[in-house]
C-alpha positions as CSV (number, residue, x, y, z in Angstrom):
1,X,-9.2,-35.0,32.3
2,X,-9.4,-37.3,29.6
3,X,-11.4,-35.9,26.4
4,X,-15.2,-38.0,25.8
5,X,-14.6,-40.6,22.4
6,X,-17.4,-38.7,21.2
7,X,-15.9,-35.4,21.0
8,X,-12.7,-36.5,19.0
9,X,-15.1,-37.5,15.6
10,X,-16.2,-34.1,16.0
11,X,-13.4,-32.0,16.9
12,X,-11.6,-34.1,13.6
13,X,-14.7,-33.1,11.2
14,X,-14.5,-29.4,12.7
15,X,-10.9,-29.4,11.7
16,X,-11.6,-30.5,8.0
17,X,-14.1,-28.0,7.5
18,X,-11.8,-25.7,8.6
19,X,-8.8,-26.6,6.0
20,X,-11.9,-26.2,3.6
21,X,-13.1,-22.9,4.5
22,X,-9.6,-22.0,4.6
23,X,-9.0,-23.4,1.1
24,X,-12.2,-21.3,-0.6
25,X,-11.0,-17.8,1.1
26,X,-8.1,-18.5,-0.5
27,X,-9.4,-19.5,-3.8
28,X,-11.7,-16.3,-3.2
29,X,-9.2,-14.1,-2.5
30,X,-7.2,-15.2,-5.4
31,X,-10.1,-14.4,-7.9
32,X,-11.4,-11.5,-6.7
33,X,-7.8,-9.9,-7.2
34,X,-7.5,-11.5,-10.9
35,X,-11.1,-9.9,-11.8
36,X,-9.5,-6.6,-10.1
37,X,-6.8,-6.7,-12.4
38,X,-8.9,-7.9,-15.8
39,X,-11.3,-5.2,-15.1
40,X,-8.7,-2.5,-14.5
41,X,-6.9,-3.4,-17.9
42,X,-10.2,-3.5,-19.7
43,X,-11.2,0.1,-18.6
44,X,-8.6,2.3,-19.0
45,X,-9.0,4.0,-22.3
46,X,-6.0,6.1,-23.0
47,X,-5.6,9.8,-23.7
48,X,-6.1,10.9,-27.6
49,X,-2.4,12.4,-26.7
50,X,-0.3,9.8,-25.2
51,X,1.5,11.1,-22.2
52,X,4.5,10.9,-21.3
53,X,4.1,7.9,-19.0
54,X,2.9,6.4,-22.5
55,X,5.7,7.3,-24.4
56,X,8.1,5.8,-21.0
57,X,10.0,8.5,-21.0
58,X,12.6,8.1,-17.5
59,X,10.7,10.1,-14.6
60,X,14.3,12.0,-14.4
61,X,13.4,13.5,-17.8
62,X,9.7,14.1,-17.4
63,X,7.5,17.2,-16.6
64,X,5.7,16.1,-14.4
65,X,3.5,19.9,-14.6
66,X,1.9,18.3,-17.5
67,X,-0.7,16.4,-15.1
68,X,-1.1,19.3,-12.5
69,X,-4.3,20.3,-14.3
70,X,-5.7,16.8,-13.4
71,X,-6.0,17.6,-9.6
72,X,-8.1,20.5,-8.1
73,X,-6.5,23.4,-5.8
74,X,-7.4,23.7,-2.3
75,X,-10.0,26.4,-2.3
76,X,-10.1,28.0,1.0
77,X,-8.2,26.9,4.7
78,X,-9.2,23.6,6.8
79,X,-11.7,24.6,9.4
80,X,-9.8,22.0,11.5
81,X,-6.3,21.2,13.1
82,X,-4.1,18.7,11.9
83,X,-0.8,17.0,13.5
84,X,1.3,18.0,11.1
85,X,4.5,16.6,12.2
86,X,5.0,12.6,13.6
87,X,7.6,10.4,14.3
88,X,8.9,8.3,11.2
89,X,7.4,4.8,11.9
90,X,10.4,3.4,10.0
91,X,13.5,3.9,8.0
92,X,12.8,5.9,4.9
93,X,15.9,5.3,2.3
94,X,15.6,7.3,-1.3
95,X,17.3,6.3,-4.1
96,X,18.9,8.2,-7.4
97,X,17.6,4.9,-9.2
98,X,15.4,1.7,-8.6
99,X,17.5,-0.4,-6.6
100,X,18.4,-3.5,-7.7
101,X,20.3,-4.7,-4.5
102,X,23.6,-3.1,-5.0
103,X,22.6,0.2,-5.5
104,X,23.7,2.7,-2.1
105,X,21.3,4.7,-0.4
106,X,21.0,8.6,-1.2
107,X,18.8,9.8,1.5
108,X,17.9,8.1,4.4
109,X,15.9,9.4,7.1
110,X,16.1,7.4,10.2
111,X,12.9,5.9,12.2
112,X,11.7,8.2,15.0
113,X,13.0,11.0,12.8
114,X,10.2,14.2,13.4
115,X,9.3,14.7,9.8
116,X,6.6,16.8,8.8
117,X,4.3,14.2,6.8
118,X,1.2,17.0,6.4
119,X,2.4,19.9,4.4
120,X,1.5,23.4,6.4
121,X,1.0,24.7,3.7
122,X,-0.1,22.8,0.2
123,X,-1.3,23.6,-3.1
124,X,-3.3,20.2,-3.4
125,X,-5.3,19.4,-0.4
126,X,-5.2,19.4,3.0
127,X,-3.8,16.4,4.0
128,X,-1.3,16.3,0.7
129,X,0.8,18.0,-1.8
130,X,1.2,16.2,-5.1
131,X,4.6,14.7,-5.2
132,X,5.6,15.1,-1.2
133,X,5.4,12.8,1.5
134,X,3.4,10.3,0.9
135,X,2.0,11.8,-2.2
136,X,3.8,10.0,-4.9
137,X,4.2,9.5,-8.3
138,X,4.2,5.8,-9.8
139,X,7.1,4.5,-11.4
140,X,7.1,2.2,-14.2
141,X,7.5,-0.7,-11.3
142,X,5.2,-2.2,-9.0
143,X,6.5,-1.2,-5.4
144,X,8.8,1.7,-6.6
145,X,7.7,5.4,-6.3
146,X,9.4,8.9,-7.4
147,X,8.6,11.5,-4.5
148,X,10.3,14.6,-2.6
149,X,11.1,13.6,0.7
150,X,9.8,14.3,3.6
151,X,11.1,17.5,5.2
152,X,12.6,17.6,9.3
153,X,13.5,19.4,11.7
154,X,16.8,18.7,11.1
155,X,17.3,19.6,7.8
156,X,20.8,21.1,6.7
157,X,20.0,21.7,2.9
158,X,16.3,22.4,2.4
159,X,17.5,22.1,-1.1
160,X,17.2,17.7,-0.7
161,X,13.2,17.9,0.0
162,X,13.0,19.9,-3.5
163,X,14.6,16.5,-5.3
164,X,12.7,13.6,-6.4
165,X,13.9,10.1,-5.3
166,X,12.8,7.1,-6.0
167,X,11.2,5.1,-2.3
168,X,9.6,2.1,-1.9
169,X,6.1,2.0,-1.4
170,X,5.8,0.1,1.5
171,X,7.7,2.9,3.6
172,X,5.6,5.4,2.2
173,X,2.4,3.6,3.3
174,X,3.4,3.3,7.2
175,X,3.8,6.5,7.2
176,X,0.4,7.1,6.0
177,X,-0.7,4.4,8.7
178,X,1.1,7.0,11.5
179,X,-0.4,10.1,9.6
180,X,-4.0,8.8,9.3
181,X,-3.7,7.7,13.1
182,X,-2.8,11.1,14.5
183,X,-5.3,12.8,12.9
184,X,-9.1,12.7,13.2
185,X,-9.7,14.6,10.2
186,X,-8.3,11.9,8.3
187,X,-9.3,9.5,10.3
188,X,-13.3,10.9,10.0
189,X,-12.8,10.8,6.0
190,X,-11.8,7.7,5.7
191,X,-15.1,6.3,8.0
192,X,-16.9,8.3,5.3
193,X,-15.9,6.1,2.7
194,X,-17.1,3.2,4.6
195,X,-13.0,2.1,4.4
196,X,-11.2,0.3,6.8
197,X,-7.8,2.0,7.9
198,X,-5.9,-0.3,5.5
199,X,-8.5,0.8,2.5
200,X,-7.8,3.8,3.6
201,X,-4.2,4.2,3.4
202,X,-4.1,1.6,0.1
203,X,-6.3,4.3,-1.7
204,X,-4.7,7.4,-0.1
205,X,-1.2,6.4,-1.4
206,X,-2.1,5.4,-4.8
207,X,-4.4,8.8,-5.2
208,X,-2.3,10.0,-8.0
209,X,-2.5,6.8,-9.2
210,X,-5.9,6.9,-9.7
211,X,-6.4,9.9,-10.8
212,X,-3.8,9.2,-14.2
213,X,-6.0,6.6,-14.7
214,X,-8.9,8.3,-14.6
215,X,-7.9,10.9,-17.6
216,X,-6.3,8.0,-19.5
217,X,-2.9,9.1,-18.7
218,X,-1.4,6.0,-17.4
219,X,-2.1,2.5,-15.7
220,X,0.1,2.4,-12.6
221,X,1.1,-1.0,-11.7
222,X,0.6,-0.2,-8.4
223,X,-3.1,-0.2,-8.7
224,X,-3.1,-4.1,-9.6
225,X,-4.0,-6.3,-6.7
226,X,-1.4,-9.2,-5.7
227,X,-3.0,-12.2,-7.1
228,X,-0.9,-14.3,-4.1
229,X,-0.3,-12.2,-1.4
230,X,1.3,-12.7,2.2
231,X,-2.0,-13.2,3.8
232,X,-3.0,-16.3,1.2
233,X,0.7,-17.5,2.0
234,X,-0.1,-17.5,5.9
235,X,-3.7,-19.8,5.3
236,X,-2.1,-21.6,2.8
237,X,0.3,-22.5,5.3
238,X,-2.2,-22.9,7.7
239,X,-4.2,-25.4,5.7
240,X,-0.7,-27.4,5.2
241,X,-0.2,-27.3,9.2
242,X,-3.6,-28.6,10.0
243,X,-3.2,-30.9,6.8
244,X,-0.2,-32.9,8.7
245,X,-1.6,-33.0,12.0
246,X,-4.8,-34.9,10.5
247,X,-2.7,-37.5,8.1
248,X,0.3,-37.5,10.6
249,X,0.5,-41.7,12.0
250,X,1.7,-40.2,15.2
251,X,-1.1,-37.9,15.9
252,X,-4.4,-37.7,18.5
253,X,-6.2,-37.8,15.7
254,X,-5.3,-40.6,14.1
255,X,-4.4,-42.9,17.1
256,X,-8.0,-42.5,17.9
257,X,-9.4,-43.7,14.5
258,X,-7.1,-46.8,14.1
């Protein structure tokens, strides 16, 4: 069934509002992420006593007590349940050091590993302990973080989970993804805050993060927004796909307006 002449103007006008449309979510993306990132740098007013994160002193060599007065103690027991233990959603590898590419793995825990994501029993918060898990410290690079790892069932030398490693962040955040998604206290406190699940897990990772920026301790650079990220790469491509069909010689498009 042939498509009506009419129809082919239209459908070609519908597709050039769409490279458009495309184009300003990407031009709006892009800004709101630069104002992000001006506004962050513009607020943070640092500490009368310059931490160590200040001073860059290697997280191997710092103490990290020093910011345990920033975060509140739990003050009584969770009146609900919590899955405390899921299946690693992916490979976690720890490192001695930021790797650079040729630097070997320390730790790895493989996916489907049982590891115990929620602490049973923590000194920070129900569904954390500061510097555990998920709950990690900022390095001085974007995407790195220094953490104990996760414990398992499995574990030879409980003595590993007591070392800090540095762990990419992106690992660290699918766990979060599983956590938040086995649990309906977590996933009740994040509706709460009017956050989708990806809010969610962005702000749960980076909590300690937040709250070193908050006492003027430190400006992670994990709390900067990508100003080009994966999703402007994927419209942008979009927009270029669209783009040739409409100027292609060869296409139904143009074959219809010579």
């Amino acid at each position: 069934m042939s498509v009506p002449s009419v129809s082919r103007p239209f459908l070609w006008w519908c597709a050039v509002l769409t490279v458009i449309i495309l184009i300003c979510v990407v031009v709006y993306r892009t800004g709101s992420a630069w104002v992000h990132n001006h506004q962050l740098r513009k607020d943070f007013s640092a500490a009368a006593t310059a931490s160590p994160y200040e001073k860059g002193i290697p997280l191997e060599q710092m103490d990290l007590s020093v910011y345990s007065s920033y975060f509140p103690g739990i003050s009584g027991e969770p009146e609900y349940s919590l899955t405390h233990r899921i299946e690693a959603p992916v490979s976690l590898q720890y490192y001695t050091e930021i790797s650079g590419g040729a630097t070997a793995v320390a730790l790895e825990i493989p996916k489907g590993t049982i590891i115990e994501a929620i602490p049973s029993k923590s000194q920070g918060s129900s569904f954390y302990e500061l510097g555990y898990g998920y709950t990690s410290y900022p390095t001085y690079e974007k995407g790195w973080r220094y953490v104990r790892p996760f414990k398992t069932a499995e574990d030879a030398n409980p003595a590993l989970s007591e070392k800090y490693y540095y762990v990419q962040m992106d690992s660290l955040e699918a766990v979060l993804d599983s956590a938040i998604r086995a649990n309906k206290p977590f996933r009740a406190a994040v509706r709460q805050q009017h956050w989708t699940l990806d809010q969610g897990k962005h702000t749960f990772a980076r909590y300690i993060d937040d709250v070193l920026y908050q006492n003027g301790a430190y400006l992670s650079p994990d709390l900067f927004y990508r100003t080009f990220d994966r999703w402007n790469i994927m419209l942008l491509g979009a927009v270029v796909v669209i783009t040739i069909v409409l100027l292609s010689p060869s296409s139904w498009f143009a074959r219809k307006r010579r």
